[in-house]
N, C-alpha and C positions, 0 to 999 in steps of 0.2 A: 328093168333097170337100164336096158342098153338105150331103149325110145328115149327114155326120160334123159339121157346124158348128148345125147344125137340134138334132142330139142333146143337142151340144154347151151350146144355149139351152139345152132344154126341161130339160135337168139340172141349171144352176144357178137359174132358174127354180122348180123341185121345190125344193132344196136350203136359197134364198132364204124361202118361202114357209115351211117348215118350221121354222127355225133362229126367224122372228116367231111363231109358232106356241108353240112350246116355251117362249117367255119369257113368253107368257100363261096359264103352269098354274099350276094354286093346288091344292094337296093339303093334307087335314090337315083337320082344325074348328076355323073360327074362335075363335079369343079370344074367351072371355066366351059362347061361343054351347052348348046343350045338345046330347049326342046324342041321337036317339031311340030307340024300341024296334026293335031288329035282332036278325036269326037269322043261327046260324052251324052249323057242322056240325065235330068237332072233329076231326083229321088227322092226333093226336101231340102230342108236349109232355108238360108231365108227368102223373108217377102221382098222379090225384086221385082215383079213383075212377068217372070217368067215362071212358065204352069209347069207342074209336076209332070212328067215323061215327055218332056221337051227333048227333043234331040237337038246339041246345042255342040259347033265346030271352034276349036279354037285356033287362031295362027300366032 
C-alpha cells in the first residue's frame, strides 16, 4: 500500500510539474522580429525543380 500511494505522489507531482511547464512554450517568431539565415534540406513538397535531399540556405 505505502509503494502504491509513494507512486501515487511522484505521478501527480510529474503530471503537476509538466502541465506549468507546457503553459510556458512560446513557438513561432515574434511580431515584428526578423528570421535569420537558416539551412534546410528538402523531404518533398512540390515539383520545383529542386531534388529531394537538397541541402538548400535561406537568407
Amino acid at each position: 500500500m505505502v509503494a502504491r500511494s509513494v507512486f501515487g505522489a511522484m505521478l501527480l507531482a510529474f503530471v503537476g510539474s509538466t502541465l506549468v511547464e507546457a503553459g510556458e512554450v512560446k513557438s513561432g517568431i515574434p511580431v515584428g522580429k526578423s528570421v535569420g539565415t537558416y539551412q534546410a534540406v528538402k523531404c518533398g513538397g512540390a515539383r520545383d525543380g529542386v531534388r529531394v535531399d537538397q541541402q538548400l540556405c535561406y537568407t
